[in-house]
C-alpha positions as CSV (number, residue, x, y, z in Angstrom):
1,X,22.7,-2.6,2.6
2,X,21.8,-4.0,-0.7
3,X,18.9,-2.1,-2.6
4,X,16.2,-4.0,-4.7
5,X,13.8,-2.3,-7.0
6,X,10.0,-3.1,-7.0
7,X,9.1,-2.7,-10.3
8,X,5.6,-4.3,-11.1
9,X,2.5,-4.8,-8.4
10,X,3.5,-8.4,-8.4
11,X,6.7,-7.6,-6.9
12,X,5.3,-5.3,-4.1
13,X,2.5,-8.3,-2.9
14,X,5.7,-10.4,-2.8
15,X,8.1,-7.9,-1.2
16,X,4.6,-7.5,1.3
17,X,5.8,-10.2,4.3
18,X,9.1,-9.1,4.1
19,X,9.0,-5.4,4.8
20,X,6.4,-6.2,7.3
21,X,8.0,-9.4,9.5
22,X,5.0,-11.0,9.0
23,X,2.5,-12.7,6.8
24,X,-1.0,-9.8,6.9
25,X,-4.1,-10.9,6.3
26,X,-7.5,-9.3,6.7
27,X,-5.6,-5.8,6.7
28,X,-4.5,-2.9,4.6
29,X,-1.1,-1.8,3.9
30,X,0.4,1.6,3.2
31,X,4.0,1.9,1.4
32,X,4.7,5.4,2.5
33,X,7.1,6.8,-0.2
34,X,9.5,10.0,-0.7
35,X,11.4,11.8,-3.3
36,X,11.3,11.4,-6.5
37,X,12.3,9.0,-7.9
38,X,10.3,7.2,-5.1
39,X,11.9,5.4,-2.4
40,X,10.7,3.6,1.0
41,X,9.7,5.8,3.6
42,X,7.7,3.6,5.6
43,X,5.3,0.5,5.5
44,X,2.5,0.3,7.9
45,X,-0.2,-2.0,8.3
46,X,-4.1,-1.8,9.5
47,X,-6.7,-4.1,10.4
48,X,-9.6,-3.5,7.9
49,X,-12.2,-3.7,10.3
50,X,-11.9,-0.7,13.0
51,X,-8.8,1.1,12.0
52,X,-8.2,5.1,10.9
53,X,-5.2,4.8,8.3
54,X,-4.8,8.4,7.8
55,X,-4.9,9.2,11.7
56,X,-2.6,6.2,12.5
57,X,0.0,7.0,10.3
58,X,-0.5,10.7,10.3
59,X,2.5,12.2,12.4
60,X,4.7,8.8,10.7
61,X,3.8,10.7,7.0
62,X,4.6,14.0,8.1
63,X,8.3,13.1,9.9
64,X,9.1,10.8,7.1
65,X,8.1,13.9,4.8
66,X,6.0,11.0,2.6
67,X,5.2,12.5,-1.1
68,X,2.8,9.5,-2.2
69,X,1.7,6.0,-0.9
70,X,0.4,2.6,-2.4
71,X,-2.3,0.9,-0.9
72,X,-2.8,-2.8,-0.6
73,X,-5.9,-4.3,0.5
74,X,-5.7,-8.3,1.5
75,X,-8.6,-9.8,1.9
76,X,-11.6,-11.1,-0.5
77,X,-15.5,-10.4,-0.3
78,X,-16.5,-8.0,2.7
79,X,-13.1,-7.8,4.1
80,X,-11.5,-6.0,0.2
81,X,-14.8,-3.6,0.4
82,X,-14.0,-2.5,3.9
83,X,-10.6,-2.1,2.8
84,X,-11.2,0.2,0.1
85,X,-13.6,2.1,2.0
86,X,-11.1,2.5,4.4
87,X,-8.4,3.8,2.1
88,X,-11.2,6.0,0.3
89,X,-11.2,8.0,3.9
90,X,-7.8,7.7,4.7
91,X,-6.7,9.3,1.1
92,X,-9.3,12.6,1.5
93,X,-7.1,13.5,4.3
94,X,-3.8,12.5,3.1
95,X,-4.7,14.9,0.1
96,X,-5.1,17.5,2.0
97,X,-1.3,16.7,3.0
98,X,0.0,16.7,-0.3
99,X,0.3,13.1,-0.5
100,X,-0.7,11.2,-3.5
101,X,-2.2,7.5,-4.4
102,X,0.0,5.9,-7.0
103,X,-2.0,2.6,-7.2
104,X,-4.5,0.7,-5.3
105,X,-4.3,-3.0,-5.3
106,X,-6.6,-5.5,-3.9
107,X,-5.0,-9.2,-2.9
108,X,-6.9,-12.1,-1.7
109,X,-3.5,-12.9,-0.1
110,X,-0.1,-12.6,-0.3
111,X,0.6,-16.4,-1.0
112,X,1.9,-17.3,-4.8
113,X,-0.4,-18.0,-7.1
114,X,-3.4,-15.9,-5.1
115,X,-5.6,-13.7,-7.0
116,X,-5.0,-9.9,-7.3
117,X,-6.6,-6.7,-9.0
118,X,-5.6,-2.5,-9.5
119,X,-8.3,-1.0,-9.0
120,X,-6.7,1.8,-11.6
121,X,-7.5,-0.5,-14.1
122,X,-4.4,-0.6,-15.1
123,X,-2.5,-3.8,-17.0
124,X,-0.9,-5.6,-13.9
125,X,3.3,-5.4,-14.2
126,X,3.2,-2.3,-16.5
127,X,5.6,-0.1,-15.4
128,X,7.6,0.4,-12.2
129,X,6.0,2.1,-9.3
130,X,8.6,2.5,-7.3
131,X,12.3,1.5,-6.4
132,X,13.6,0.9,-3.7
């Protein structure tokens, strides 16, 4: 199996439809991540509207012995403020685990070209977040 690296949060929207099978839209994503240095545990994904993250994934974190996550919220308007509400209750409980936020990014889509922000503030493609 070849191994690629995911260095910036361009790379991960891009990398998105590929580690899920399918194009997401209207959802939220978790990249479930182990060790250090970080590699793929897992990536899961949620419908905004209606879904529990933290107790969807919960027993998923706890075999995969996650250590941090990355969220990505797709969607614009109402749909990225669900979104981040959602992962604002979802990471209270996976604190209580033990398990980190690296980054939080928001996506209109995952299409080229489409509009993104970290809500960290950070510069976008900084540094690398995780490899995989």
């Amino acid at each position: 199996m070849q191994n690629i690296r995911l260095r910036t949060a361009t790379d991960v929207l891009a990398a998105i439809p590929a580690l899920l099978g399918f194009v997401p839209a209207n959802s939220v994503v978790m990249i479930a991540l182990t060790g250090s240095p970080a590699t793929l545990a897992f990536v899961a994904r949620t419908d905004v509207i209606g879904a529990d993250a933290a107790a969807d994934y919960s027993t998923a974190l706890e075999q995969a012995a996650a250590t941090s996550v990355i969220w990505v919220v797709i969607g614009a308007g109402p749909v990225a403020a669900a979104g981040l509400d959602q992962i604002a209750a979802a990471q209270r409980e996976l604190d209580s685990m033990g398990i980190r936020s690296i980054r939080t990014l928001v996506a209109e889509s995952v299409a080229v070209g489409a509009g993104w922000f970290d809500t960290n503030g950070e510069a976008p493609d900084q540094q690398c977040m995780f490899c995989v």
